[in-house]
CHARMM internal coordinates of N, CA and C (Angstrom, degrees):
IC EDIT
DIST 1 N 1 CA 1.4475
DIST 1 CA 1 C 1.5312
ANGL 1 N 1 CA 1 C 108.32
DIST 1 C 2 N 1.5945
ANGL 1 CA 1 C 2 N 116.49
DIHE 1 N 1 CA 1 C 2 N 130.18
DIST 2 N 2 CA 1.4175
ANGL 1 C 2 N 2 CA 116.54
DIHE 1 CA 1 C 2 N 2 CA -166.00
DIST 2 CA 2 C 1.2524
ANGL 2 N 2 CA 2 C 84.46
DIHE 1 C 2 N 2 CA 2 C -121.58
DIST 2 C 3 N 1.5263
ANGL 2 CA 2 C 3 N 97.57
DIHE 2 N 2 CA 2 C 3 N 158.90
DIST 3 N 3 CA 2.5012
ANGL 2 C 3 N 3 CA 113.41
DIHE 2 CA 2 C 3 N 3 CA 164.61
DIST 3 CA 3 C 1.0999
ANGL 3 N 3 CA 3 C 105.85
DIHE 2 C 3 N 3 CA 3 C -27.48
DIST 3 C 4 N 1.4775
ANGL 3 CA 3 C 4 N 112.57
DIHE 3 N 3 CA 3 C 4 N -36.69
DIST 4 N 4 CA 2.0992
ANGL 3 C 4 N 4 CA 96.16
DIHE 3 CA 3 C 4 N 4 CA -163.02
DIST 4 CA 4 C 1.7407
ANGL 4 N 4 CA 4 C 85.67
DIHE 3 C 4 N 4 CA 4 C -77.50
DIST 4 C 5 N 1.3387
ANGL 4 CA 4 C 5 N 129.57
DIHE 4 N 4 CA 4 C 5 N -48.26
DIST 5 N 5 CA 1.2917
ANGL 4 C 5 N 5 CA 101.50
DIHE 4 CA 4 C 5 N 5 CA -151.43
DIST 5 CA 5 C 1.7588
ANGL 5 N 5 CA 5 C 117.48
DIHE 4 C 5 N 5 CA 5 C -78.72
DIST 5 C 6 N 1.6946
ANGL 5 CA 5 C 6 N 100.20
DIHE 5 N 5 CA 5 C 6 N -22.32
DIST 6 N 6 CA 1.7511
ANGL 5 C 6 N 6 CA 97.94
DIHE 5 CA 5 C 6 N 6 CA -179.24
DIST 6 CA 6 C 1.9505
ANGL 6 N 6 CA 6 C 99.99
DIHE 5 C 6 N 6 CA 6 C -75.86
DIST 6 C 7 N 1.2623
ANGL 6 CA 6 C 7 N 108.30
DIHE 6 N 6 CA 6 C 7 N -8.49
DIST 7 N 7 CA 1.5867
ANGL 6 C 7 N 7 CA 104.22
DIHE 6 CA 6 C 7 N 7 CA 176.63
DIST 7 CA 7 C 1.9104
ANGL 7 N 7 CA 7 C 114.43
DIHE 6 C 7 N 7 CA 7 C -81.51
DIST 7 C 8 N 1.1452
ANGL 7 CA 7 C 8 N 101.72
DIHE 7 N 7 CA 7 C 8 N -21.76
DIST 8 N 8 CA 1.1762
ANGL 7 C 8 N 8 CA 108.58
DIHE 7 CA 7 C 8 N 8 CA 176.90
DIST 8 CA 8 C 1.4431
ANGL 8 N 8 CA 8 C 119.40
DIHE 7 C 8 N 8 CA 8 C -102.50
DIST 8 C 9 N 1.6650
ANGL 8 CA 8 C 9 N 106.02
DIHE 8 N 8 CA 8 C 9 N -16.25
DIST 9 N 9 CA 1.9791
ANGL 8 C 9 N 9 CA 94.20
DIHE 8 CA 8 C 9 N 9 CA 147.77
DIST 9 CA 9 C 1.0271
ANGL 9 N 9 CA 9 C 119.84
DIHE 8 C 9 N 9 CA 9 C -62.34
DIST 9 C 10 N 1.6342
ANGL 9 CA 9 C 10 N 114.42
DIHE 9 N 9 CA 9 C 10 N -62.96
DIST 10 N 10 CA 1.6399
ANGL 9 C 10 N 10 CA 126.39
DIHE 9 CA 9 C 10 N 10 CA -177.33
DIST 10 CA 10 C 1.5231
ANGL 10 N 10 CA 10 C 101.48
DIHE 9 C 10 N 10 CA 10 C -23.82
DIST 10 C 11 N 1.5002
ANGL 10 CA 10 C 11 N 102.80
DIHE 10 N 10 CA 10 C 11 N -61.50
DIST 11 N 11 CA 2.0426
ANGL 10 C 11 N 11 CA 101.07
DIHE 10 CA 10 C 11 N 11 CA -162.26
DIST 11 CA 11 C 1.6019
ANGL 11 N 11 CA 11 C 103.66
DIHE 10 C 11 N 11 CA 11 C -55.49
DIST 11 C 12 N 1.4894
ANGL 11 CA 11 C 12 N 119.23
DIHE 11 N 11 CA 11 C 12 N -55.04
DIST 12 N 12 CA 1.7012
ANGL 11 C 12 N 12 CA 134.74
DIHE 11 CA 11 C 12 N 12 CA 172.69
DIST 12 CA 12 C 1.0912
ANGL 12 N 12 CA 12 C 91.64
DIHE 11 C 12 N 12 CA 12 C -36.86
DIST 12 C 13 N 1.6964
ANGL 12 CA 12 C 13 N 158.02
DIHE 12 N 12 CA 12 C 13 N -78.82
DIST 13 N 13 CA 1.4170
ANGL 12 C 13 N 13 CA 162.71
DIHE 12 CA 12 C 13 N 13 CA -98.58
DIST 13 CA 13 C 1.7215
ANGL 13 N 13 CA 13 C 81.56
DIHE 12 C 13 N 13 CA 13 C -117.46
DIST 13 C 14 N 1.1414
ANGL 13 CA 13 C 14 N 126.77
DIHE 13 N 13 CA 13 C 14 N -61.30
DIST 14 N 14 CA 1.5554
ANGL 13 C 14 N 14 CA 114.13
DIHE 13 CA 13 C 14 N 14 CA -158.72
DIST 14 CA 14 C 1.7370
ANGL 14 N 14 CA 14 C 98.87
DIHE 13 C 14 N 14 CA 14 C -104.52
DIST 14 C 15 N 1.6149
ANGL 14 CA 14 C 15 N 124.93
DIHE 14 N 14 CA 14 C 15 N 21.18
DIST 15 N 15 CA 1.5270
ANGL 14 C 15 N 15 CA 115.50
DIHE 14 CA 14 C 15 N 15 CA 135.78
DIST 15 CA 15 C 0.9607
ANGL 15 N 15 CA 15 C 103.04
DIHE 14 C 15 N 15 CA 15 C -72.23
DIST 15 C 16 N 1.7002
ANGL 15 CA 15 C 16 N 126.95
DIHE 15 N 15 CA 15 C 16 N -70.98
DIST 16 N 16 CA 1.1528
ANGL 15 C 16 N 16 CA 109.79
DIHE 15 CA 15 C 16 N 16 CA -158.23
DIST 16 CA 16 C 1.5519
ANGL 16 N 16 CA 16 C 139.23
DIHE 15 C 16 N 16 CA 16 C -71.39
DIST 16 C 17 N 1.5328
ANGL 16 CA 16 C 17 N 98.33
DIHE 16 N 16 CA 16 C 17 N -14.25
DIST 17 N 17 CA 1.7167
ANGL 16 C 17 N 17 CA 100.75
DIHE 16 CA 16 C 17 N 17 CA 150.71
DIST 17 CA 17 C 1.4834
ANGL 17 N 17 CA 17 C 136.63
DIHE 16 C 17 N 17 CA 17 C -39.44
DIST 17 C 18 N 1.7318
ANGL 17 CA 17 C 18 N 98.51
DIHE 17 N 17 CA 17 C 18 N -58.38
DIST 18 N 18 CA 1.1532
ANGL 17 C 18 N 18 CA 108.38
DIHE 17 CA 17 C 18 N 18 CA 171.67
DIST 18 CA 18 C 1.9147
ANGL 18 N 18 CA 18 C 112.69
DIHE 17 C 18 N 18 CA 18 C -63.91
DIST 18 C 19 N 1.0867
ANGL 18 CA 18 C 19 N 134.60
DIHE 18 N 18 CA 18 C 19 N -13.18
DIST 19 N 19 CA 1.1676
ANGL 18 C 19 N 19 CA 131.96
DIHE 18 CA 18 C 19 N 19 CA -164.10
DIST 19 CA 19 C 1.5594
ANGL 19 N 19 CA 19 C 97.17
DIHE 18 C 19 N 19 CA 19 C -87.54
DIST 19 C 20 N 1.5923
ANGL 19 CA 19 C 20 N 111.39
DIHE 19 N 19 CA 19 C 20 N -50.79
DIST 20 N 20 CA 1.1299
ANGL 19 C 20 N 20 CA 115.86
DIHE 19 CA 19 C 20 N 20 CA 170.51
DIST 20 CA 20 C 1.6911
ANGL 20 N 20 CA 20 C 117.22
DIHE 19 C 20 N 20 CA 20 C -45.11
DIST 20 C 21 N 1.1149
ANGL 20 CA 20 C 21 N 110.15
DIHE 20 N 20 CA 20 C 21 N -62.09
DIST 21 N 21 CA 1.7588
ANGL 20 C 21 N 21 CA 133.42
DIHE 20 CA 20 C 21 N 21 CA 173.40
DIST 21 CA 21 C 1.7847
ANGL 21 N 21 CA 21 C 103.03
DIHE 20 C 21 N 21 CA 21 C -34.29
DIST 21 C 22 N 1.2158
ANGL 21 CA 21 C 22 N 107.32
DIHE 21 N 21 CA 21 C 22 N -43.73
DIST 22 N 22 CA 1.5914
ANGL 21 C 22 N 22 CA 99.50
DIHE 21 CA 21 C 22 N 22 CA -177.65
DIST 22 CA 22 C 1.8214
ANGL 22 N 22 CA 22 C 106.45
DIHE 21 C 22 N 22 CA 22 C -96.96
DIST 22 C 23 N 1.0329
ANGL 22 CA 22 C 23 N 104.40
DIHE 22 N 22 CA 22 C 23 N -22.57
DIST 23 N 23 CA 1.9347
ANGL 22 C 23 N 23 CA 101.64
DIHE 22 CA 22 C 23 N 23 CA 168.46
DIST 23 CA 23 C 1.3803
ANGL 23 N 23 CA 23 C 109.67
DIHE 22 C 23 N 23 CA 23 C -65.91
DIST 23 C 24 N 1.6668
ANGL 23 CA 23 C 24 N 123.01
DIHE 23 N 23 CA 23 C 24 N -27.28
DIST 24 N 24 CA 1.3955
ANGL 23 C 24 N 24 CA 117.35
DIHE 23 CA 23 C 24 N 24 CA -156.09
DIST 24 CA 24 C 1.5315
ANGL 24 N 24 CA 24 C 87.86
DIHE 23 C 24 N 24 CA 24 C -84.96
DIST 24 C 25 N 1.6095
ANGL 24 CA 24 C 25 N 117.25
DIHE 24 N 24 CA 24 C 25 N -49.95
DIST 25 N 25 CA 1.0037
ANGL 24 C 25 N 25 CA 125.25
DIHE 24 CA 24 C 25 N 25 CA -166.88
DIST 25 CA 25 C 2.0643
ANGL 25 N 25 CA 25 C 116.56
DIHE 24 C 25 N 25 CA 25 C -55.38
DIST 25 C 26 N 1.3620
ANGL 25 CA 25 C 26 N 83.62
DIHE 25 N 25 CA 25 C 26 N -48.82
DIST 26 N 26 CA 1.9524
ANGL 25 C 26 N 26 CA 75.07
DIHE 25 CA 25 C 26 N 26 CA 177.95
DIST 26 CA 26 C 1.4190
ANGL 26 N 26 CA 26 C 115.14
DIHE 25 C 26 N 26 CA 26 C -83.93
DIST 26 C 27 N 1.6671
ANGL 26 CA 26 C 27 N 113.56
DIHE 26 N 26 CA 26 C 27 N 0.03
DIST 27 N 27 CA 1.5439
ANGL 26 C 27 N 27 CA 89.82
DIHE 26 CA 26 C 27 N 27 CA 167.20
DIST 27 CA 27 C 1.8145
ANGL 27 N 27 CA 27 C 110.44
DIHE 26 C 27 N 27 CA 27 C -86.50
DIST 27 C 28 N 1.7464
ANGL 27 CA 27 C 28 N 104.40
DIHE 27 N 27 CA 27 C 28 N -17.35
DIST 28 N 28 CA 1.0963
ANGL 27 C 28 N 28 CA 115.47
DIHE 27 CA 27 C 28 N 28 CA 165.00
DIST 28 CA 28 C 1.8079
ANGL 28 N 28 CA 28 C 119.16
DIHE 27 C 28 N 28 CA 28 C -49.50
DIST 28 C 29 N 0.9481
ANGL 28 CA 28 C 29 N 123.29
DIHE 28 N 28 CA 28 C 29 N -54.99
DIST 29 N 29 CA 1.6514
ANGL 28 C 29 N 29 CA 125.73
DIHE 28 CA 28 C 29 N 29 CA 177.26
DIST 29 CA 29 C 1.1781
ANGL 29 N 29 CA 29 C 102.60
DIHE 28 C 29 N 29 CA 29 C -85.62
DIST 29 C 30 N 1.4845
ANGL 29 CA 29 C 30 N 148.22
DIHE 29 N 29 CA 29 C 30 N -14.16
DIST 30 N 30 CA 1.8069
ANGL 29 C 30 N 30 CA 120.68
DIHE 29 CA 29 C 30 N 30 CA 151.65
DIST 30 CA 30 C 1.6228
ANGL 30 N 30 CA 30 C 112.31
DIHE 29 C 30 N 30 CA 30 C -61.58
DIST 30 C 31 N 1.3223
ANGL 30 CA 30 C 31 N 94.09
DIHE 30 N 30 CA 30 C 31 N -32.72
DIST 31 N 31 CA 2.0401
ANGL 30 C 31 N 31 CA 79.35
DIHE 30 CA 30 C 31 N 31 CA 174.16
DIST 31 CA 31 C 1.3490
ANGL 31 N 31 CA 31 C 121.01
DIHE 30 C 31 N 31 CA 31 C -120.43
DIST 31 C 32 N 1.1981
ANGL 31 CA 31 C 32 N 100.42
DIHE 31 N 31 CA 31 C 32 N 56.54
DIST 32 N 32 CA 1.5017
ANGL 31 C 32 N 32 CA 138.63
DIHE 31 CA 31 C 32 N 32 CA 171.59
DIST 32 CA 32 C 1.7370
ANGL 32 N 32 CA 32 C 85.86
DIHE 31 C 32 N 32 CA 32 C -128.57
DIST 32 C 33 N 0.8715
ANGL 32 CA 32 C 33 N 129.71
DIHE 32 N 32 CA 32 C 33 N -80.62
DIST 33 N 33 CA 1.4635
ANGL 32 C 33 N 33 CA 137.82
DIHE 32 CA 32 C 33 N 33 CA -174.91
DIST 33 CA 33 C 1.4922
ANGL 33 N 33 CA 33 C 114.09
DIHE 32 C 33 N 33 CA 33 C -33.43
DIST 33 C 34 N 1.6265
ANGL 33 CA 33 C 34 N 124.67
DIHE 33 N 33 CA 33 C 34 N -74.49
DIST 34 N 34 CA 1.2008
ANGL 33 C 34 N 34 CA 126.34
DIHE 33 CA 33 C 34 N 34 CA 134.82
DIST 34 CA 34 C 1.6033
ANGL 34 N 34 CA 34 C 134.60
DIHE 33 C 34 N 34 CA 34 C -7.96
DIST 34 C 35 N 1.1119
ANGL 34 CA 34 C 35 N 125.76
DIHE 34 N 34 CA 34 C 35 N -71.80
DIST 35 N 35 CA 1.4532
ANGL 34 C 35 N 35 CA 144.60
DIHE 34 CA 34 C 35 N 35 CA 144.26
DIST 35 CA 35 C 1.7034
ANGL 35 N 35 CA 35 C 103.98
DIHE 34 C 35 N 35 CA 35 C -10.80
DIST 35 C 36 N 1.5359
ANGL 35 CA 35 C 36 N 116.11
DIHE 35 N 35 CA 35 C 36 N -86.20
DIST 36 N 36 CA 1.1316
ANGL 35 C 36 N 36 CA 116.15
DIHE 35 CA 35 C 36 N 36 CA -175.00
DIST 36 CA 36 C 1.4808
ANGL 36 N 36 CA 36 C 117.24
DIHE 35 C 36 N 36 CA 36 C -80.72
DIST 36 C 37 N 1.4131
ANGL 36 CA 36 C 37 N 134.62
DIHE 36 N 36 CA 36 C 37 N 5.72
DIST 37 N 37 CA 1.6289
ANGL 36 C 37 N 37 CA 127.46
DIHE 36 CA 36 C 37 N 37 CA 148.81
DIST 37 CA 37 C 1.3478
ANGL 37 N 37 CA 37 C 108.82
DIHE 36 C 37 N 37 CA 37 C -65.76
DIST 37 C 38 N 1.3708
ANGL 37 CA 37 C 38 N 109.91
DIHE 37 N 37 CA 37 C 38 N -40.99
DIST 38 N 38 CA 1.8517
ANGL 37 C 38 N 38 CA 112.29
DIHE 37 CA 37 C 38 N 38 CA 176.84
DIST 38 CA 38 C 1.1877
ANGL 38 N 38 CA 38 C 114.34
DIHE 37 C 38 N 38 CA 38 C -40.64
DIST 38 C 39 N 1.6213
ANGL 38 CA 38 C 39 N 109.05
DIHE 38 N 38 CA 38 C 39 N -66.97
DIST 39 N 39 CA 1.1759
ANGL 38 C 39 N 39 CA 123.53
DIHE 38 CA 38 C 39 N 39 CA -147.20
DIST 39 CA 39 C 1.6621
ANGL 39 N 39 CA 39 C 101.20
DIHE 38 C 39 N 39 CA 39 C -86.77
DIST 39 C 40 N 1.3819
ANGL 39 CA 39 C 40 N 121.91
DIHE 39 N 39 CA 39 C 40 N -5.67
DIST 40 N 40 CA 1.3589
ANGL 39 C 40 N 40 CA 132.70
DIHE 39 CA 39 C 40 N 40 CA -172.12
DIST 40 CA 40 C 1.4334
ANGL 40 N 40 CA 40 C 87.76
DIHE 39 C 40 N 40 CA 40 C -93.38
DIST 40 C 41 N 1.3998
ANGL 40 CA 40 C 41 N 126.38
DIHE 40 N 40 CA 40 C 41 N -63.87
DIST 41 N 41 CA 1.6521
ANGL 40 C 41 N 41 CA 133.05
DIHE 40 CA 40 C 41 N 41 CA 179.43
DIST 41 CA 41 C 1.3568
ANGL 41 N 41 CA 41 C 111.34
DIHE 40 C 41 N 41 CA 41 C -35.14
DIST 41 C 42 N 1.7940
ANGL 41 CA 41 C 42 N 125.70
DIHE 41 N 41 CA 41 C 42 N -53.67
DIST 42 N 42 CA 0.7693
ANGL 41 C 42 N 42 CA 109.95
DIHE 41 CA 41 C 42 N 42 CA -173.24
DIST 42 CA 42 C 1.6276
ANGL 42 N 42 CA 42 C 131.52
DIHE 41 C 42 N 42 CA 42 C -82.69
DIST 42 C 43 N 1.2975
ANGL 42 CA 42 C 43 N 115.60
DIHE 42 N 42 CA 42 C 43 N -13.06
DIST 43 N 43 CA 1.4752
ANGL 42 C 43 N 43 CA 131.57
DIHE 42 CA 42 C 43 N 43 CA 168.86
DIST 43 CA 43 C 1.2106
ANGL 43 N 43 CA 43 C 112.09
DIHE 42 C 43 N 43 CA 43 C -56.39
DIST 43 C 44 N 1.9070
ANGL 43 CA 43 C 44 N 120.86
DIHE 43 N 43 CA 43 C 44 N -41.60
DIST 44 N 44 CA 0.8604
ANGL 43 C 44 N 44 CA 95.01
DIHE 43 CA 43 C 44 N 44 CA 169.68
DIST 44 CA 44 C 1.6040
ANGL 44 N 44 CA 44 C 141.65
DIHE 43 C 44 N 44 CA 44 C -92.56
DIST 44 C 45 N 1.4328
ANGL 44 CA 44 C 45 N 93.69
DIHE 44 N 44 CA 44 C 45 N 1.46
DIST 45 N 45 CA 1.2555
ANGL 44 C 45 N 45 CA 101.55
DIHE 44 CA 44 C 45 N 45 CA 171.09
DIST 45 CA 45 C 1.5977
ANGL 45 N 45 CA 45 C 119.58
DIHE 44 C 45 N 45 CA 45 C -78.60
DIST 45 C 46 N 1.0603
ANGL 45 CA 45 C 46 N 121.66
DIHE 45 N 45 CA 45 C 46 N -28.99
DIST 46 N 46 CA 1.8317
ANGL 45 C 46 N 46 CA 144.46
DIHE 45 CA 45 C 46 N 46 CA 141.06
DIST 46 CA 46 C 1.5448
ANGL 46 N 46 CA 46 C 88.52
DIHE 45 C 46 N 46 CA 46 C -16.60
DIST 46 C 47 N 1.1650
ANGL 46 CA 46 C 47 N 108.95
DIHE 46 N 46 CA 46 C 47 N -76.06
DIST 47 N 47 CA 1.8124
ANGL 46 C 47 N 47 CA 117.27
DIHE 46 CA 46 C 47 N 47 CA -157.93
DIST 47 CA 47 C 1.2618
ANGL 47 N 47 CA 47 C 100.25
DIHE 46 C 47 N 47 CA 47 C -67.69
DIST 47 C 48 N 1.1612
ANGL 47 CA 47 C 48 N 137.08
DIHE 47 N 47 CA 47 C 48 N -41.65
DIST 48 N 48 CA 1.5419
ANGL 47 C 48 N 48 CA 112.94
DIHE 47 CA 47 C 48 N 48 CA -163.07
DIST 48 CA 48 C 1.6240
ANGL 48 N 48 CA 48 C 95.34
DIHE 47 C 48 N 48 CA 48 C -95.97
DIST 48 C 49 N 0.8664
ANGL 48 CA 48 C 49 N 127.70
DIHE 48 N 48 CA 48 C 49 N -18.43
DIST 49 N 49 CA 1.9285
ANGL 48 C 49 N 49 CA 121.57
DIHE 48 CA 48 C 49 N 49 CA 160.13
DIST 49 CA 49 C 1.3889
ANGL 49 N 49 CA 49 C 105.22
DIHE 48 C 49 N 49 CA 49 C -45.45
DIST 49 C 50 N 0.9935
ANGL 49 CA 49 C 50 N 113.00
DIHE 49 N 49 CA 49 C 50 N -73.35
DIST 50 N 50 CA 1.4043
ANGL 49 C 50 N 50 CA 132.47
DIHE 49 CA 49 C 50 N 50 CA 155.26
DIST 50 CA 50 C 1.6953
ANGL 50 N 50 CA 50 C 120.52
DIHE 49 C 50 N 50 CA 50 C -16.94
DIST 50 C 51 N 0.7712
ANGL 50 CA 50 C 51 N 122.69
DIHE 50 N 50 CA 50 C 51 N -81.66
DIST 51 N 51 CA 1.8855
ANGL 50 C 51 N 51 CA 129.06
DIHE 50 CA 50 C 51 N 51 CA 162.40
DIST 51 CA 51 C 1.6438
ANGL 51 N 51 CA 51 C 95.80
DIHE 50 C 51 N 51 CA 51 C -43.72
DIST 51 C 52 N 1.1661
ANGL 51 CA 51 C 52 N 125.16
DIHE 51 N 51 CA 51 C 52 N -56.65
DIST 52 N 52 CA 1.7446
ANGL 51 C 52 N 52 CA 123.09
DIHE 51 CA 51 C 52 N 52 CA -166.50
DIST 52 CA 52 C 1.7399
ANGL 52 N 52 CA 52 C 95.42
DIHE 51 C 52 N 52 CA 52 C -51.02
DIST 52 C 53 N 1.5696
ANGL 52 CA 52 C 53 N 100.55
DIHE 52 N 52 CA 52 C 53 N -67.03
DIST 53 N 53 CA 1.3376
ANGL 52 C 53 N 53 CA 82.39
DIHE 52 CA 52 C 53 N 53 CA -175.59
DIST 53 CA 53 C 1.1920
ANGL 53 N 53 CA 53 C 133.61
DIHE 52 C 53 N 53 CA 53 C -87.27
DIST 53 C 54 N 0.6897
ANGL 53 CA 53 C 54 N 134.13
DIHE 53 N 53 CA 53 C 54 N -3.86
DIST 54 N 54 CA 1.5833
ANGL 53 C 54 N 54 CA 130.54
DIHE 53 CA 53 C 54 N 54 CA 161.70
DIST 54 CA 54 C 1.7190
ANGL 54 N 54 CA 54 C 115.56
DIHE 53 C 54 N 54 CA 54 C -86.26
DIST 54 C 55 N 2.0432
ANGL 54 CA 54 C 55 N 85.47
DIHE 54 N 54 CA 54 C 55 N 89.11
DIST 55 N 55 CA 1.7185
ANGL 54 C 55 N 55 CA 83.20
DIHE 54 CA 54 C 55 N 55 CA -175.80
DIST 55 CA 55 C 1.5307
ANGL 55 N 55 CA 55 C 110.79
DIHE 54 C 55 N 55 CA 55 C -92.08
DIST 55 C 56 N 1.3934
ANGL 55 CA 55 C 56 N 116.20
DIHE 55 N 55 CA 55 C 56 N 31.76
DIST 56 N 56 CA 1.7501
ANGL 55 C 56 N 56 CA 109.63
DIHE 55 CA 55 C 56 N 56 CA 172.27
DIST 56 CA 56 C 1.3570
ANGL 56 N 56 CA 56 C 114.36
DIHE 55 C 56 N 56 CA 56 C -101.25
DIST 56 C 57 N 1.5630
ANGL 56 CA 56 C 57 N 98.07
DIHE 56 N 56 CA 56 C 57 N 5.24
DIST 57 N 57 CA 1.7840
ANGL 56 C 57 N 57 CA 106.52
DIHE 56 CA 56 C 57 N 57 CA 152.36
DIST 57 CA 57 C 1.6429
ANGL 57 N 57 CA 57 C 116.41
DIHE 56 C 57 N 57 CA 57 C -72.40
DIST 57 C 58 N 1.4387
ANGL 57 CA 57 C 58 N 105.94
DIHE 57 N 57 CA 57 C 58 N -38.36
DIST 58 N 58 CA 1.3928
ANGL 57 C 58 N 58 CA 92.67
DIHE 57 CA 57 C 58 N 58 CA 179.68
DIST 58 CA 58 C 1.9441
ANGL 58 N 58 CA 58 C 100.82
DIHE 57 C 58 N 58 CA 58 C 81.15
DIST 58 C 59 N 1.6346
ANGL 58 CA 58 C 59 N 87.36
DIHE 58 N 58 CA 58 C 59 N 160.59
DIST 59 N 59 CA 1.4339
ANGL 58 C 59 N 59 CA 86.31
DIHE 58 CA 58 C 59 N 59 CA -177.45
DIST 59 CA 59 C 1.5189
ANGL 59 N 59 CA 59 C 122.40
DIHE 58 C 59 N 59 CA 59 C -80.69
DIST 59 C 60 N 1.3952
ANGL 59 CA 59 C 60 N 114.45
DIHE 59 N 59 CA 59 C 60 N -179.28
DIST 60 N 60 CA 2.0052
ANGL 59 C 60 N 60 CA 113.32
DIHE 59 CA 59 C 60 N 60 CA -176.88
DIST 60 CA 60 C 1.3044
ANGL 60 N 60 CA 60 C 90.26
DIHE 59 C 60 N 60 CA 60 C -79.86
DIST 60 C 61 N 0.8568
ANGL 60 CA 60 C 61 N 113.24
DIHE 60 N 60 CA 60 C 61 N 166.52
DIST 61 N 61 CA 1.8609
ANGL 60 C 61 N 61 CA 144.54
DIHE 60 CA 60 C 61 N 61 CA 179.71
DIST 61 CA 61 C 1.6398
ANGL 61 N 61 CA 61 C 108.53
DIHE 60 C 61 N 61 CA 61 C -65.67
DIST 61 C 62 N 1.7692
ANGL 61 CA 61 C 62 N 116.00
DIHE 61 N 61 CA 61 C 62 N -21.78
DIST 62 N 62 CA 1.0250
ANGL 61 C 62 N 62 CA 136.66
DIHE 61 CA 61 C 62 N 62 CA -174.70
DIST 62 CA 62 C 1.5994
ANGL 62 N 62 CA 62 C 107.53
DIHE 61 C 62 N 62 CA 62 C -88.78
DIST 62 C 63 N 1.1006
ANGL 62 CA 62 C 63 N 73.76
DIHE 62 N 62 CA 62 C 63 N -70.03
DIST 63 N 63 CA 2.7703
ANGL 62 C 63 N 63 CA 83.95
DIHE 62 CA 62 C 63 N 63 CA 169.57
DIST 63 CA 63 C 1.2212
ANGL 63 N 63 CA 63 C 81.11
DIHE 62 C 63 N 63 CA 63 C -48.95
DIST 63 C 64 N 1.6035
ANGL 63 CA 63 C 64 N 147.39
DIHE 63 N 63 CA 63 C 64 N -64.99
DIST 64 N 64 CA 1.7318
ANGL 63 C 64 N 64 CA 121.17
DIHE 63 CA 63 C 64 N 64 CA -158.64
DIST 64 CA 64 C 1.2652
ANGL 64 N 64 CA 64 C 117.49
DIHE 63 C 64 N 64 CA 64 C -66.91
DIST 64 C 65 N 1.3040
ANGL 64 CA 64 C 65 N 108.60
DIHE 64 N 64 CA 64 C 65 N -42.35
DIST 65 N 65 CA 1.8273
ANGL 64 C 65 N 65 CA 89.59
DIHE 64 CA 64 C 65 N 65 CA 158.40
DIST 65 CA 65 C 1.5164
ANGL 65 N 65 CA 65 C 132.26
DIHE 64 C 65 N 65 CA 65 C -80.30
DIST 65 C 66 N 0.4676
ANGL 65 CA 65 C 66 N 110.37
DIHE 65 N 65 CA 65 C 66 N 4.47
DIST 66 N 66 CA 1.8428
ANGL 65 C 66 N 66 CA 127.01
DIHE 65 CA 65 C 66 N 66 CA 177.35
DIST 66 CA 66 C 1.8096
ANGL 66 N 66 CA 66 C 83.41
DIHE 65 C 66 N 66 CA 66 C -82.93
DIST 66 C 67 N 1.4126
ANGL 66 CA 66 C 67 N 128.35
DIHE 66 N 66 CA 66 C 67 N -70.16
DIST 67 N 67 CA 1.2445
ANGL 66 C 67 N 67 CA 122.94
DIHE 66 CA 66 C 67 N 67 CA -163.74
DIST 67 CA 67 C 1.2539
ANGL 67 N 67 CA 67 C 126.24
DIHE 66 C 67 N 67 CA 67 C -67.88
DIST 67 C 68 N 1.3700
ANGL 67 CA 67 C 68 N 114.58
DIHE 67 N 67 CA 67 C 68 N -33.30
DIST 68 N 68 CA 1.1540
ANGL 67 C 68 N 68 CA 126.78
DIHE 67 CA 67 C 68 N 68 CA 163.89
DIST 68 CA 68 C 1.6764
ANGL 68 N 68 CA 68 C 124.74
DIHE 67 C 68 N 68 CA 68 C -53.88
DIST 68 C 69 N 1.8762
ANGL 68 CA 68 C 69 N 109.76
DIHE 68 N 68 CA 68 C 69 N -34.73
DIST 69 N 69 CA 1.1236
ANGL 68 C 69 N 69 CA 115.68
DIHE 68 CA 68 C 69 N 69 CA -173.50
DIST 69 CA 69 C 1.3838
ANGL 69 N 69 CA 69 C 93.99
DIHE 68 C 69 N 69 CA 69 C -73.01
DIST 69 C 70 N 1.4148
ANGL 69 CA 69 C 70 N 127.40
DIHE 69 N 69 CA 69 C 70 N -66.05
DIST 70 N 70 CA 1.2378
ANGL 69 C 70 N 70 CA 133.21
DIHE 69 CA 69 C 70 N 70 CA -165.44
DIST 70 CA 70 C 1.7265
ANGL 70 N 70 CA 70 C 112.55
DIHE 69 C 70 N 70 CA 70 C -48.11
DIST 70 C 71 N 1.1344
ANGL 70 CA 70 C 71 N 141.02
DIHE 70 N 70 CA 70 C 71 N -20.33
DIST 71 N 71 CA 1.1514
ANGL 70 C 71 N 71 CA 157.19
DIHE 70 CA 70 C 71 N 71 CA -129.92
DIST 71 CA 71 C 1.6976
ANGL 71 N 71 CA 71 C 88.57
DIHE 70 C 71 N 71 CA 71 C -121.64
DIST 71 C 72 N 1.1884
ANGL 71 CA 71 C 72 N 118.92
DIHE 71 N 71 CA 71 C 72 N -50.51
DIST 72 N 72 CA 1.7263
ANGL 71 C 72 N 72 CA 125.36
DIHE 71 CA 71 C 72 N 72 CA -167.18
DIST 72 CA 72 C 1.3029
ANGL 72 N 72 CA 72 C 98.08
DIHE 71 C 72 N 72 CA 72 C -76.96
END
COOR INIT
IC SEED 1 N 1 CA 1 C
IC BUILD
């Protein structure tokens, strides 16, 4: 085994590292991605539970015209 050939494992050994390194990584940020639609989904579903029940808010200014139109 001569320089050219342990130089041309090294490069083979640290492509495919790096190949690995970017597979780990983007399956890493889809469930990172995933993760925060959840956790975004569920806040807002938090919030409008939230608005439902608490009717001493009363409705938006928008539902009163919406009701009003429908009503005439």
């Amino acid at each position: 085994m001569n320089a050219n050939d342990v130089a041309s494992e090294g490069l083979r050994l640290i492509s495919r590292l790096a190949d690995e390194a970017s597979s780990v990584a983007m399956v890493a940020g889809y469930v990172a991605l995933g993760a925060a639609v959840l956790v975004g989904r569920s806040l807002l579903d938090v919030a409008g539970e939230t608005r439902r029940r608490l009717s001493s808010l009363g409705p938006r200014p928008r539902e009163q015209e919406t009701r009003r139109h429908g009503a005439a």
